[in-house]
C-alpha positions in Angstrom: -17.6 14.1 -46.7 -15.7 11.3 -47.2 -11.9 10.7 -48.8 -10.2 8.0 -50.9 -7.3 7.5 -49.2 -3.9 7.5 -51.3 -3.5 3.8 -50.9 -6.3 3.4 -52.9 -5.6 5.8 -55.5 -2.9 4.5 -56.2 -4.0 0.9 -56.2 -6.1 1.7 -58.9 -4.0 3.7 -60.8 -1.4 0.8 -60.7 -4.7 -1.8 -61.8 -4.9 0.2 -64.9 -1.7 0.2 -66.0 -1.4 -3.5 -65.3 -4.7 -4.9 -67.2 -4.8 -2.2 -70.4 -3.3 -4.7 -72.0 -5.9 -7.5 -71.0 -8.7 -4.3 -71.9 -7.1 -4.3 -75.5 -7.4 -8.1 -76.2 -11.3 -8.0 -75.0 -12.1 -5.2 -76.7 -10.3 -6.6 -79.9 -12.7 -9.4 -79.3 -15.9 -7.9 -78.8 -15.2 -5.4 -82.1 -15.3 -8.8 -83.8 -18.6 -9.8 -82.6 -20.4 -6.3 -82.7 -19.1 -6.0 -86.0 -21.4 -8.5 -87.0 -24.5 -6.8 -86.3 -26.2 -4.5 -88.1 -26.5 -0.7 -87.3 -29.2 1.6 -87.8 -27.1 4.0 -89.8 -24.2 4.0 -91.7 -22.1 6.9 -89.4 -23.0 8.1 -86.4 -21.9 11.7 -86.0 -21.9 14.7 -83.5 -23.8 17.8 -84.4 -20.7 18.9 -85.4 -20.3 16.2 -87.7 -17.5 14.6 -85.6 -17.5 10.9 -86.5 -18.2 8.5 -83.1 -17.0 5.1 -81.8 -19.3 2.7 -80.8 -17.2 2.1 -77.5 -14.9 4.6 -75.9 -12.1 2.7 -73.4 -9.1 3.9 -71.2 -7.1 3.8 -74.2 -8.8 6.9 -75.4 -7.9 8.9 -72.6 -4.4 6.8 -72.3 -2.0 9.9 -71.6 -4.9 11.5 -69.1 -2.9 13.3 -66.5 -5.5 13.1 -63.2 -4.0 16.6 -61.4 -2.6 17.6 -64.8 -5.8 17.6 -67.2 -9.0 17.0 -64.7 -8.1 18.7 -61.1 -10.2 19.2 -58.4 -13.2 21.7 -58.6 -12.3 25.2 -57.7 -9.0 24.6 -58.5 -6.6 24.9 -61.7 -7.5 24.0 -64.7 -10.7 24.4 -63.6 -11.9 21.6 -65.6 -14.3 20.0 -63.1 -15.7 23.8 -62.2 -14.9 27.3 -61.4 -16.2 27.1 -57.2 -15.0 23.8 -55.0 -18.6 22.9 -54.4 -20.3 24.6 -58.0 -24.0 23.9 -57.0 -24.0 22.1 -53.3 -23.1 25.8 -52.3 -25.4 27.7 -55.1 -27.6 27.0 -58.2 -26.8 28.5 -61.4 -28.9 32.1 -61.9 -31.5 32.0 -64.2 -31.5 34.6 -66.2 -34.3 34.6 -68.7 -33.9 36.6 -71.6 -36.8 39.6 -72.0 -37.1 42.4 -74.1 -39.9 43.6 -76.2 -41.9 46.7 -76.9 -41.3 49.7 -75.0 -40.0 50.0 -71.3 -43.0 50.0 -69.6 -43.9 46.5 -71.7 -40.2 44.6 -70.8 -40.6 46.7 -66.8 -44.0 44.1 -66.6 -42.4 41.1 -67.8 -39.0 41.4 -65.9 -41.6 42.1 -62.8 -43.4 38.6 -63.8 -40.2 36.7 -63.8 -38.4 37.9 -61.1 -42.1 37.1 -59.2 -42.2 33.3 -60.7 -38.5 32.7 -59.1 -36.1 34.3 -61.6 -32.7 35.0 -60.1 -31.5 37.8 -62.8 -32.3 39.7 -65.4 -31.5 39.6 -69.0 -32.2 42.3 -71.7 -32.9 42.3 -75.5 -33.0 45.4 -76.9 -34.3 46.1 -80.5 -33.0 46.2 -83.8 -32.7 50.1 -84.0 -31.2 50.5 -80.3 -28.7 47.1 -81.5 -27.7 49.7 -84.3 -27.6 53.1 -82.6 -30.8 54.7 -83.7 -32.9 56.3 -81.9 -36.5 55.5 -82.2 -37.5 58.8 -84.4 -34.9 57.7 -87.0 -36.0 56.6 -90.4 -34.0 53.2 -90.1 -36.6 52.2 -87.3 -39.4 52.5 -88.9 -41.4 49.4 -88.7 -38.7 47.5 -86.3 -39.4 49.7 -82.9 -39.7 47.1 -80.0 -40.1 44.2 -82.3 -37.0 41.7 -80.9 -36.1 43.7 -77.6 -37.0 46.7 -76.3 -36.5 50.0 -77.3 -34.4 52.3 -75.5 -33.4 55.6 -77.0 -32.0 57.9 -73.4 -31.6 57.1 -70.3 -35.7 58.3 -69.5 -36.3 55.0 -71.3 -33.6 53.2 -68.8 -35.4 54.5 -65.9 -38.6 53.3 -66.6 -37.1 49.8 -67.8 -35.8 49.4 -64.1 -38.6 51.4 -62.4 -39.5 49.4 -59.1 -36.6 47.3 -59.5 -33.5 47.7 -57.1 -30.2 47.9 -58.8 -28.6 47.1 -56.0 -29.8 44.3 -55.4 -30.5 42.5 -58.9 -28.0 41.7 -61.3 -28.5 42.5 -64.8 -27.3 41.3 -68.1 -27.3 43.5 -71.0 -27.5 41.8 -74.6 -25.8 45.1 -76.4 -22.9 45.3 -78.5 -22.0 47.9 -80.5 -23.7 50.8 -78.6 -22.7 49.0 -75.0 -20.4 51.9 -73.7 -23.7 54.2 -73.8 -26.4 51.6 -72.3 -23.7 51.1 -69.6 -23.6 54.5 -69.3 -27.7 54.7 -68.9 -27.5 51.7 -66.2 -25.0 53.5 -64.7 -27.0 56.7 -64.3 -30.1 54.9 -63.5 -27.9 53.3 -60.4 -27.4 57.0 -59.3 -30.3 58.3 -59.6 -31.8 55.4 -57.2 -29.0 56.1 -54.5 -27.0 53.0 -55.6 -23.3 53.3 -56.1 -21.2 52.3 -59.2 -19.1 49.7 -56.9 -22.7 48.0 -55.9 -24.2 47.4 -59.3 -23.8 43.7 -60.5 -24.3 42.6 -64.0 -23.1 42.3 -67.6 -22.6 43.9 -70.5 -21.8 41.8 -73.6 -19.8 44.4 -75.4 -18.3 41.8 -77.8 -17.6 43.2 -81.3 -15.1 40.5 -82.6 -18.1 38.6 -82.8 -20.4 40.5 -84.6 -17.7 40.9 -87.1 -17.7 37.1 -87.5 -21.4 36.3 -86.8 -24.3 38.5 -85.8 -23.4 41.8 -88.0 -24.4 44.2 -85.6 -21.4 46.5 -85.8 -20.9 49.8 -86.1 -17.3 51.0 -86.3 -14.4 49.5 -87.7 -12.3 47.3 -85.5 -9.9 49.8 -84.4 -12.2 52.3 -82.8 -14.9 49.6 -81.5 -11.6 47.7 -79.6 -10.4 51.0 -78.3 -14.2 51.3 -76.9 -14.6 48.0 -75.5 -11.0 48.5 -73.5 -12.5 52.5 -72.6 -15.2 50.3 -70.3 -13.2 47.3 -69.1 -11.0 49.9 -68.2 -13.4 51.8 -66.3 -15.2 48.8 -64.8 -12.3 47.6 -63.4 -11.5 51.5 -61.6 -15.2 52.1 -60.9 -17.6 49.1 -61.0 -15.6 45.9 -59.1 -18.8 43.9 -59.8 -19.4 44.4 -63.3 -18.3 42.3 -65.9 -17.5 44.8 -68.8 -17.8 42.5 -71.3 -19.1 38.7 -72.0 -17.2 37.2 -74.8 -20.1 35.3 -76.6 -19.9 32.1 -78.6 -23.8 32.1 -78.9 -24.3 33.8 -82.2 -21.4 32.2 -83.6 -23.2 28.9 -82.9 -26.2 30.3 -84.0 -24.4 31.8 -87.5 -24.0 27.6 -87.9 -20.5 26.9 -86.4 -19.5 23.7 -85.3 -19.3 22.9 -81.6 -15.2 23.4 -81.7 -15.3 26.3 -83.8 -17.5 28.2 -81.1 -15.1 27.5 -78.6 -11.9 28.1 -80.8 -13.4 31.5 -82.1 -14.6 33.0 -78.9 -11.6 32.0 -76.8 -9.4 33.5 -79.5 -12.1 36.7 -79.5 -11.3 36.7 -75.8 -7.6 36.5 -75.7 -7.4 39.4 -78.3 -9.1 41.4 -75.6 -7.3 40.2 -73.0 -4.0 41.8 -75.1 -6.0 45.0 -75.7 -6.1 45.6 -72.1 -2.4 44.5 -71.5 -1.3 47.1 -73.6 -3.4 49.8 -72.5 -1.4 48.9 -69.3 -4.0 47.4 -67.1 -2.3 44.4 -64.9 -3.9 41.5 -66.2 -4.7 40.2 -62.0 -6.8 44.1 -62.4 -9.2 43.5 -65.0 -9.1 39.1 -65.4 -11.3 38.4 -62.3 -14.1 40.5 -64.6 -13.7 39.1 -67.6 -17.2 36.1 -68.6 -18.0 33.9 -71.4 -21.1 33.1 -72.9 -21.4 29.8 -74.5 -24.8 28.5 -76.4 -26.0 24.8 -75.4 -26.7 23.0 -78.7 -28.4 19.6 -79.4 -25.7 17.1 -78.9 -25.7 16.2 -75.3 -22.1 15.2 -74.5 -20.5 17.1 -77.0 -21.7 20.3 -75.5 -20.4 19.3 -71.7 -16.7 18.5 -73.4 -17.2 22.1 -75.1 -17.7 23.9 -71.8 -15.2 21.4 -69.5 -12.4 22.1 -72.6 -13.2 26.1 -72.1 -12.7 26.1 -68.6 -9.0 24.2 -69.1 -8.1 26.2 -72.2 -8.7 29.9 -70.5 -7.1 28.8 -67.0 -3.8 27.3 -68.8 -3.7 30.5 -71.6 -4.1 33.1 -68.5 -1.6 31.5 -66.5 0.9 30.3 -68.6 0.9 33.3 -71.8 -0.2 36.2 -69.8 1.3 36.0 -66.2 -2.1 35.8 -64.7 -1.5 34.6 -60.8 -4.5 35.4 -58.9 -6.3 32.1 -59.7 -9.5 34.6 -60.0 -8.2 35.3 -63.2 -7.5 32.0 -64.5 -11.6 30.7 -63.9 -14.0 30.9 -66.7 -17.1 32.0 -65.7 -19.9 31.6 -68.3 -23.4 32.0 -69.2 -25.0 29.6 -71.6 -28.4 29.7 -73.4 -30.0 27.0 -75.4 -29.9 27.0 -79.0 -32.2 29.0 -81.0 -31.3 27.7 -84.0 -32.4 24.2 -83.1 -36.3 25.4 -82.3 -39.0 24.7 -85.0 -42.0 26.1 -86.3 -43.4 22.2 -87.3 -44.8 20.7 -83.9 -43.4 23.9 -81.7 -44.4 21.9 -78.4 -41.2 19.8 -79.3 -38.8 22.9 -78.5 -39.6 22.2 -74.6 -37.9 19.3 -74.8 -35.0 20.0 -76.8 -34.4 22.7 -74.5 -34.8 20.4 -71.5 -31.6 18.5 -72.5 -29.9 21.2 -73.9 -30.3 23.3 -70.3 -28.8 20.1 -68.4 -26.0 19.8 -70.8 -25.0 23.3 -69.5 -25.8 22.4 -65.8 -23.7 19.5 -66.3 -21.0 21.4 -67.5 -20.7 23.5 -65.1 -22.4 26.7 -66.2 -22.8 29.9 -63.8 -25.8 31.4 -65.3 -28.5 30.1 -67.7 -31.0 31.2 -70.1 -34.0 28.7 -71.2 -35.8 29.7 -74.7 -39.2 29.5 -74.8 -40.7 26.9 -77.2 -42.8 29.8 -79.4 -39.6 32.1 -80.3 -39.5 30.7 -83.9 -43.1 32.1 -84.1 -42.9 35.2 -82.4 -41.5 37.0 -79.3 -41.6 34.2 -75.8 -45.6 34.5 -74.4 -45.7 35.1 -70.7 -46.9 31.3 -70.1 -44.5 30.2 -72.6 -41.5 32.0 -70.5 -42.9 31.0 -67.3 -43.0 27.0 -68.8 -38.5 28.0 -70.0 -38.0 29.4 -66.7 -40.1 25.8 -64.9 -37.6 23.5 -67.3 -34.5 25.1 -65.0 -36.4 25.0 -61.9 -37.3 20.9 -62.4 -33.8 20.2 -63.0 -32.1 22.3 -60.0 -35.0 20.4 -57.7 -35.7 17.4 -58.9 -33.6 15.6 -61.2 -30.6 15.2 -58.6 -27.8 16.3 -60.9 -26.8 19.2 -58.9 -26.4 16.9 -55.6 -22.7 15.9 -56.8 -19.6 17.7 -58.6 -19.1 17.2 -62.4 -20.8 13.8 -62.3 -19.3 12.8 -66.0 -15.7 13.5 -65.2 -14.0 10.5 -66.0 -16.4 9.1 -68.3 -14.1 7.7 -71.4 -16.0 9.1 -73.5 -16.5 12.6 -72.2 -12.8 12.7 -71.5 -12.3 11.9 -75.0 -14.5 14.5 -75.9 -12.7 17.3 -74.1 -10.0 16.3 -75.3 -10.5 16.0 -78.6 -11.9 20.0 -78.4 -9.4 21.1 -77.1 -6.9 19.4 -79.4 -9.1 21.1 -82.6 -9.0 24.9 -80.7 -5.9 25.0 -80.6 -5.6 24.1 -84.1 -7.6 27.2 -84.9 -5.7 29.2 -82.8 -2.2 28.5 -84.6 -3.9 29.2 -88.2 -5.2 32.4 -86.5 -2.0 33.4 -85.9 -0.6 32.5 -88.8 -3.2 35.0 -90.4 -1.9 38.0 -88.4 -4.4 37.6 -85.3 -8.1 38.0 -84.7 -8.5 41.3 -86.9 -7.1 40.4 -89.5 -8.5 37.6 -90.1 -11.7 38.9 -89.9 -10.2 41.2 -92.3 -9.6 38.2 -94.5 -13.1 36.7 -94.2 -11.2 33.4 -92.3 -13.9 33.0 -89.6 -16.9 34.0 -92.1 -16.1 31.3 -94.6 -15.1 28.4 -91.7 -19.0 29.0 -90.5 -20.4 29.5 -94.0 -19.2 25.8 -94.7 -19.9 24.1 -91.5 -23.7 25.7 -91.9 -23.9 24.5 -95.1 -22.7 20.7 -94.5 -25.1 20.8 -91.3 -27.8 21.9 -93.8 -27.2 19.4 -96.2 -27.2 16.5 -93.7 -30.5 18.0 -93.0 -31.7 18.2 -96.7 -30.6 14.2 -97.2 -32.4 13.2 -94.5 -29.1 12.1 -93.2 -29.7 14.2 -90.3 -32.9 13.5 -88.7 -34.9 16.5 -87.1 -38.2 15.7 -85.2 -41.4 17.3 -87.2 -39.0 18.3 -90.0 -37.8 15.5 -91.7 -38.8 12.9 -89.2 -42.1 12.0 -87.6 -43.5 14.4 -89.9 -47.8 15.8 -89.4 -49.4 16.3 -91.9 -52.0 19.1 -90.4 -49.9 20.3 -86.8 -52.4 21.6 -84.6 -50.4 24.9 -83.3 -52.8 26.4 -80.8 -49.9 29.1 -78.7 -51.0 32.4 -77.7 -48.2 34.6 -79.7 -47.3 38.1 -78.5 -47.8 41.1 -80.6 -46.5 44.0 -81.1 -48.2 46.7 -82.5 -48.2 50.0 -83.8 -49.2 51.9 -81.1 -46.2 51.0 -79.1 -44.0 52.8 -82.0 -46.5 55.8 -81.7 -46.0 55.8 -77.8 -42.2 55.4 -77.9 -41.6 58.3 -80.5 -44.0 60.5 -78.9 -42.2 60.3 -75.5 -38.9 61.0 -77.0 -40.1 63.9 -78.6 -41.3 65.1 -75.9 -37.8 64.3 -73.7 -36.3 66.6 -76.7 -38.9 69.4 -75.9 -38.2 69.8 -71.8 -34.3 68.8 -71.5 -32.0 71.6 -71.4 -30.8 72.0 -74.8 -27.8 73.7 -73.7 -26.3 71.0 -71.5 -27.0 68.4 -74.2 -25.0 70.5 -76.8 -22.4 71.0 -74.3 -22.5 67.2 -73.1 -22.3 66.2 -76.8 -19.4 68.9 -77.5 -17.5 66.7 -74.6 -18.2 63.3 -76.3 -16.4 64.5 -79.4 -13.4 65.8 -77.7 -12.8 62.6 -75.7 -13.3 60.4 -78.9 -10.6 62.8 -81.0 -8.1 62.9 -78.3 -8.2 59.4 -76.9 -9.7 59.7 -73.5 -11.6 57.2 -71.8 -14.9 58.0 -73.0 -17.0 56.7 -70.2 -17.4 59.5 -68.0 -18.3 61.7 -70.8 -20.9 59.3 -71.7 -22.2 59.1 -68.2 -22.7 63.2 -68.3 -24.2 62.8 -71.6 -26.7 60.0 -70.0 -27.8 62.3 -67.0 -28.1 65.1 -69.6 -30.8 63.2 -71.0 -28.5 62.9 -74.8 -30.3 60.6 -76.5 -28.6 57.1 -78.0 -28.9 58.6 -81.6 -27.3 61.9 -80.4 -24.4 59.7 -78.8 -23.6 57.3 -81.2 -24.0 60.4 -84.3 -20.7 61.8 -82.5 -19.4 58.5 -82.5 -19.7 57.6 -86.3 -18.4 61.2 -86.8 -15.2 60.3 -85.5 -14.8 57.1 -85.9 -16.8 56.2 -89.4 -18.7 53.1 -90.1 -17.4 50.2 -91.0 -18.2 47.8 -94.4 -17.6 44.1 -93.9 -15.7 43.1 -97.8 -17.7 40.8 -100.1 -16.1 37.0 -100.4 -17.4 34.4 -101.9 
């Protein structure tokens, strides 16, 4: 590998200063004579509706500290990456998304991936298990298996992993307000198969803030569901060194219709008021940091999303270091996974989606991403097709082997523009941040509907610039066919798969020893009045064969439900 020697660092350092000057006069000039031609639109904009130059010069980036601001890779801020040699040493896991069904369906089609090259596994689960119902329950009727799959004890769990190695797979699991209890599941799943807690690898996302602010899968009020989510990082960082308790996700607030810089505002802020959760439940923030991950969604606009990601990365490092006395530089990197943006899929010309998510998927690669998820161009229409998921999971496989952008280290770094960009993200977070705190903190904002209405007016101004046509969207408002020719298998799910769930879990309710689960259940309550960590409860309920419903029951007992207030 070769080195630039400090002679010639310097050299150039000292050429910049000397011609900016001589830089400032020609670009004066050539603004005059590009200023004469015409332009195809009035504005040109981000996705985020970020007005762009037409040129982007040193000047931009005029105060750009080298070792200050950009780094080396591997090393604080962690700009340029999280590992010294990011993909040279390793690709990025791909980690489709599957769920759908019951156990035995998702069991097939995380067998199929894993067979066509996948690296990981990532699971959906459905709306009731999202919720805490258990299949039986009135609430699920008509949505069993229908966007994930269904998993109401841990006799589902086993079959969802059947044939499949905990110990040597890592696993992502897409759960939020129940995630104490499907940890709990993997957890006795692990055991049962002979594989200890300290082996398992994996995720869970376990991020409430957000669903408070985006999704609207929660459960409890704030209060109780923080005291959960710190119960498990907690316990993941005694138990499970190799588990990341919780992944602090900006996806569905980019899906909900934030802008690029509210997604990373919102989720680092989501992340930090974690971070203090575990402070003052008195875990040493080198103890539980090195677990903490991210999960970022790759939207349309190429170099936006990069400067997103590269502005994370420097944002988390400085905050970790500099706030909260982090100094095991584990703690200080941010390691995320990214998926591409469903929102941006259409129904019109649906073949269209593969490439969208082609440049989307390289945006994260090129921004450094640890782990990535590819949507498959039929999701608008129904649940991913086997080839459909096969032709996502081929999209990261043509760009790790053949495009040649994993061959070098954060190839845009010092790119004037992108530079800019970061900049310019992380100038607006931290904006954010200081009206956050101005509002009290992360709860209470909430509490105050901030984050809801911020999103509910970048949506609609991204909506309207669609409606005007100011926004142009291929097959929607541009390049429009009159009679699309849609010929994609879709997947189905039927009723039979509700039948078959319910009538196992009846049946799980007819053999288990009703004592134990009554006594199991009897434990879960205690720990929830009197403050305990409630995992190991949970665990015994799991192996107990509790169901979810059961679990969760005790849970809204104690803790009540929460309503989010009406604002307008």
């Amino acid at each position: 590998m070769s080195e630039v020697s400090r002679d010639d660092t310097e050299s150039s350092t000292d050429g910049g200063r000397k011609d900016i000057e001589d830089i400032r006069h020609a670009h004066s000039d050539w603004v005059r004579q590009a200023s004469q031609l015409p332009e195809r639109k009035k504005q040109f904009v981000t996705a985020s509706s970020e007005e762009i130059e037409p040129l982007y010069l040193p000047a931009h980036i005029e105060d750009y500290q080298y070792l200050r601001d950009l780094g080396m890779p591997g090393e604080y801020p962690f700009t340029r990456g999280v590992y010294s040699n990011m993909y040279r040493g390793r690709l990025w896991t791909m980690r489709m998304f599957a769920g759908f069904g019951t156990a035995e369906d998702t069991n097939q089609r995380f067998k199929y991936l894993l067979e066509h090259g996948q690296t990981g596994l990532s699971t959906a689960f459905d709306l009731p298990t999202l919720y805490g119902y258990d299949s039986d329950h009135s609430f699920s009727q008509g949505e069993v298996g229908r966007c994930g799959v269904a998993v109401s004890s841990l006799e589902d769990m086993e079959i969802l992993f059947d044939g499949i190695n905990l110990g040597e797979v890592s696993t992502s699991m897409t759960i939020n307000g129940p995630a104490a209890i499907m940890l709990a599941f993997y957890c006795a799943v692990a055991e049962k198969q002979g594989v200890g807690l300290d082996q398992i690898s994996g995720t869970t996302q376990n991020d409430i803030l957000k669903e408070y602010i985006a999704q609207k899968e929660f459960i409890f009020p704030p209060e109780p569901s923080m005291r959960l989510i710190t119960d498990t990082v907690e316990f993941c960082t005694r138990q499970m060194p190799r588990w990341h308790p919780i992944s602090i996700s900006g996806y569905h607030i980019r899906e909900a219709g934030s802008t690029a810089v509210q997604e990373l505002a919102f989720t680092l802020a989501d992340g930090f008021a974690y971070v203090e959760a575990a402070l003052e439940r008195g875990l040493d923030v080198d103890e539980f940091a090195p677990r903490l991950s991210f999960f970022f969604n790759a939207h349309n606009d190429f170099f936006e999303e990069i400067a997103k990601y590269r502005a994370a990365r420097r944002i988390f490092a400085r905050r970790m270091k500099e706030k909260y006395g982090a100094k095991n530089p584990r703690s200080m990197l941010m390691r995320f996974h990214t998926q591409t943006a469903g929102c941006t899929l259409t129904a019109q010309q649906p073949e269209n989606n593969i490439v969208r998510v082609t440049i989307q998927a390289l945006a994260g690669v090129l921004g450094g991403t640890q782990s990535l998820h590819t949507n498959s161009m039929d999701e608008t229409l129904a649940l991913p097709s086997d080839q459909a998921a096969k032709i996502a999971l081929r999209t990261q496989q043509v760009i790790a082997e053949e495009s040649g952008v994993t061959n070098t280290i954060d190839p845009l770094a010092g790119c004037y523009f992108v530079e800019h960009l970061t900049n310019r993200m992380e100038e607006g977070a931290q904006r954010y941040f200081d009206k956050i705190e101005e509002l009290g903190g992360v709860v209470p904002a909430i509490e105050k509907a901030f984050f809801q209405q911020e999103i509910a007016r970048a949506a609609y101004r991204y909506q309207q610039e669609i409606d005007s046509g100011e926004r142009g969207i291929v097959g929607v408002n541009k390049y429009i066919e009159e009679e699309a020719v849609i010929d994609i298998p879709i997947l189905e799910i039927t009723e039979e798969m509700h039948k078959l769930q319910v009538g196992r879990l009846k049946a799980l309710k007819e053999k288990r020893d009703s004592e134990a689960v009554s006594g199991c259940l009897a434990a879960i309550r205690r720990v929830c009045h009197e403050g305990e960590n409630v995992m190991p409860a949970l665990i015994e309920g799991s192996k107990a064969y509790c169901t979810l419903g059961e679990m969760m029951d005790i849970m809204r007992e104690v803790f009540g439900t929460y309503r989010e207030p009406v604002t307008f």
